[in-house]
C-alpha positions in Angstrom: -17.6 12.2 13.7 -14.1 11.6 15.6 -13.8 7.8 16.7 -10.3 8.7 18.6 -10.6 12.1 19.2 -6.9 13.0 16.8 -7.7 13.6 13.7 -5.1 11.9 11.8 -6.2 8.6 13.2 -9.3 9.5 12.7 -8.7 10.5 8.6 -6.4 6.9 8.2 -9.7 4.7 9.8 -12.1 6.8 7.6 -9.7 6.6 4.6 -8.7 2.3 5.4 -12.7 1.5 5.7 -13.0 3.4 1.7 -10.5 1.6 0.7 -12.1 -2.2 1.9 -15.4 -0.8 0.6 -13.7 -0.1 -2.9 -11.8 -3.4 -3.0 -14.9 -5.5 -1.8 -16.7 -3.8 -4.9 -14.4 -4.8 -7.2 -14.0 -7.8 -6.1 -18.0 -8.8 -5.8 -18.0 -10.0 -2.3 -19.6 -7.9 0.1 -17.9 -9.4 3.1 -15.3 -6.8 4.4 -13.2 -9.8 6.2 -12.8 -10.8 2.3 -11.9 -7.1 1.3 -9.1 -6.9 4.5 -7.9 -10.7 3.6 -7.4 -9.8 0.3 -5.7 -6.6 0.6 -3.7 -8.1 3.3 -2.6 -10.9 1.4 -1.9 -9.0 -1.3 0.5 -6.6 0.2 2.5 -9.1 2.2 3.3 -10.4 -1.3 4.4 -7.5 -2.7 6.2 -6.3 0.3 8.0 -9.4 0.5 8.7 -9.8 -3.4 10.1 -5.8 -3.9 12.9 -4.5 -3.1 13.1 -3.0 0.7 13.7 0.5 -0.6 10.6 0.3 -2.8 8.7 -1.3 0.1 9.1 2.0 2.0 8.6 3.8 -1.1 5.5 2.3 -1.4 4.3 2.4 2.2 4.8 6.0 2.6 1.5 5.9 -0.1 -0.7 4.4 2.1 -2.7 4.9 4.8 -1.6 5.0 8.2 -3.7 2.0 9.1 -2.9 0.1 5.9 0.6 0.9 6.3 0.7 -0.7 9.4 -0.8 -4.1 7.8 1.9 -3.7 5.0 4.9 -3.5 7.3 3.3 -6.0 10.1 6.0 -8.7 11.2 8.3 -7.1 8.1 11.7 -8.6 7.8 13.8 -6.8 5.6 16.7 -9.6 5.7 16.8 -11.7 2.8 14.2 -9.9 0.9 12.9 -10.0 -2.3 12.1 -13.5 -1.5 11.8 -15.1 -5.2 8.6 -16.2 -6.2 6.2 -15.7 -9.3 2.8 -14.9 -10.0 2.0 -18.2 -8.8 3.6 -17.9 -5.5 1.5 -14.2 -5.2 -2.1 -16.5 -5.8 -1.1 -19.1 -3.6 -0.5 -16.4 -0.6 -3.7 -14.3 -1.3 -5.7 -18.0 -1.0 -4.2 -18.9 1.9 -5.2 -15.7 3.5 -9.0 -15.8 2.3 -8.9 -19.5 3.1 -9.1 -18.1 7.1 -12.1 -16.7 6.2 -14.0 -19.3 3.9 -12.2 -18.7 0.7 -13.0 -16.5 -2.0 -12.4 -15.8 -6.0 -8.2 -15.3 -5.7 -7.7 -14.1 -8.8 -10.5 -11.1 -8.3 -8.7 -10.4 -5.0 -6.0 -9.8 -6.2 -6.8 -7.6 -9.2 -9.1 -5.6 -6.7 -6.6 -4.7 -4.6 -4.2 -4.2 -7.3 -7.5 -2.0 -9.3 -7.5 -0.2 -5.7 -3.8 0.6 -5.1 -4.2 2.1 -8.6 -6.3 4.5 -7.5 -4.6 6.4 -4.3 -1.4 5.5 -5.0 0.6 7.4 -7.4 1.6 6.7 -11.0 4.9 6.8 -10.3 5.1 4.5 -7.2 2.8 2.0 -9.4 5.5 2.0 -11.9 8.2 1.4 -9.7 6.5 -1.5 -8.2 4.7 -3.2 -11.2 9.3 -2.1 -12.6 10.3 -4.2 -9.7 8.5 -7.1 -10.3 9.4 -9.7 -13.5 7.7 -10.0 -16.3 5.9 -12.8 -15.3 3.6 -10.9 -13.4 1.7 -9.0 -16.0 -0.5 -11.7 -16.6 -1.6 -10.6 -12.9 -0.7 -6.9 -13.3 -0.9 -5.9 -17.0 2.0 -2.5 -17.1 -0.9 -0.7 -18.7 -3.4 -1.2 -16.2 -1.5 1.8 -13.9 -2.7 4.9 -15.9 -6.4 3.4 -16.4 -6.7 3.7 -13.2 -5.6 7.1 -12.6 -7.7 9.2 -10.0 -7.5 12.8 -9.7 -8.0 12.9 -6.5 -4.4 11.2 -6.1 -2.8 14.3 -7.2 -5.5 16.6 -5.4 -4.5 14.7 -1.7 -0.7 15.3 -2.5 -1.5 19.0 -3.0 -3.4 19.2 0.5 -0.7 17.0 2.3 1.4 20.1 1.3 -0.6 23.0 1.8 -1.0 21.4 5.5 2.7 20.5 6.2 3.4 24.3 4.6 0.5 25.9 7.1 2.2 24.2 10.1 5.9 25.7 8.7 7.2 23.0 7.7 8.9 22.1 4.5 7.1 19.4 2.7 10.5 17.5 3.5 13.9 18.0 5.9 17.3 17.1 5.4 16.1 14.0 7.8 12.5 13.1 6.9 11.7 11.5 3.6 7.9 12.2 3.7 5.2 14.1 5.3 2.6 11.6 6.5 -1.3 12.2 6.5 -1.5 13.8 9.8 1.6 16.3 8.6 3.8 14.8 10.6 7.4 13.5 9.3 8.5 10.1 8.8 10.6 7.7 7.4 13.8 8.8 8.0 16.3 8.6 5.1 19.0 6.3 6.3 17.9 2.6 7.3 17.7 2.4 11.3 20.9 1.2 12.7 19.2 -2.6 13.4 18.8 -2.9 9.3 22.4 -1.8 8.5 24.4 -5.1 7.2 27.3 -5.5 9.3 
């Protein structure tokens, strides 16, 4: 059933609303505000403790809707901000405090159990690489191939079967990546309004 009527907005609602289903499983708590809270708290985090090139890294990974939660009110000056593992618990409860609270700790490890999952091996990697070691007793390293999905791989395969039926190369000399809809994104060089002067 289209909600929008175009069909990549379409997939990235369809594809966001799994993805709070999956994280509100895993975390126990049926209430989807919690699932949203948590995954938004969790990825302002993250987004604001990586580096900026692995926060576009990583964002080119997700879906178009979640993407757009990820990179809400982004700053890239001054980032990674320096915090630990504390600093990552403290934001995810003060984003399910706005909704009556909620287990932190399972938050975060169900988003982190979700991210996993679509997201692939390598990316995980590069985050859990960027972040110190502190943050394994959030994040154990191992926890990344555990949670490997084969559909990961399967979507990456369709993303370019599509971008190749529409003759397009899965990547130009100006696009990075070939978002969900087959359109490209993310251009290479940082927009002039990020360039250090």
């Amino acid at each position: 059933m289209s909600i929008t009527g175009l069909d990549g907005l379409d997939r990235s609602i369809h594809e966001t609303n799994a993805w709070l289903n999956e994280i509100a499983e895993v975390m126990g708590d049926a209430r989807k505000p919690a699932a949203y809270h948590a995954l938004r708290g969790v990825l302002f985090a993250l987004r604001d403790r990586i580096p900026v090139e692995e926060v576009f890294d990583l964002s080119s990974q997700l879906p178009l809707l979640v993407r757009g939660v990820f990179l809400e009110a982004y700053q890239p000056r001054g980032k990674p901000e320096k915090f630990g593992p504390d600093g990552l618990q403290q934001r995810v409860r003060t984003e399910l405090d706005t909704i009556g609270g909620g287990n932190t700790d399972r938050a975060i490890q169900a988003v982190i159990t979700v991210l996993n999952r679509h997201v692939s091996s390598g990316e995980m990697k590069q985050v859990r690489a960027a972040l110190p070691r502190a943050f394994g007793v959030l994040w154990p390293e191992d926890d990344i191939d555990t949670a490997a999905n084969p559909a990961r791989s399967q979507g990456a395969e369709a993303s370019q079967r599509h971008a190749g039926d529409s003759g397009k190369s899965q990547t130009s000399s100006s696009y990075d990546a070939v978002d969900e809809s087959g359109l490209e994104s993310f251009p290479t060089s940082d927009p002039p309004a990020w360039r250090r002067g």
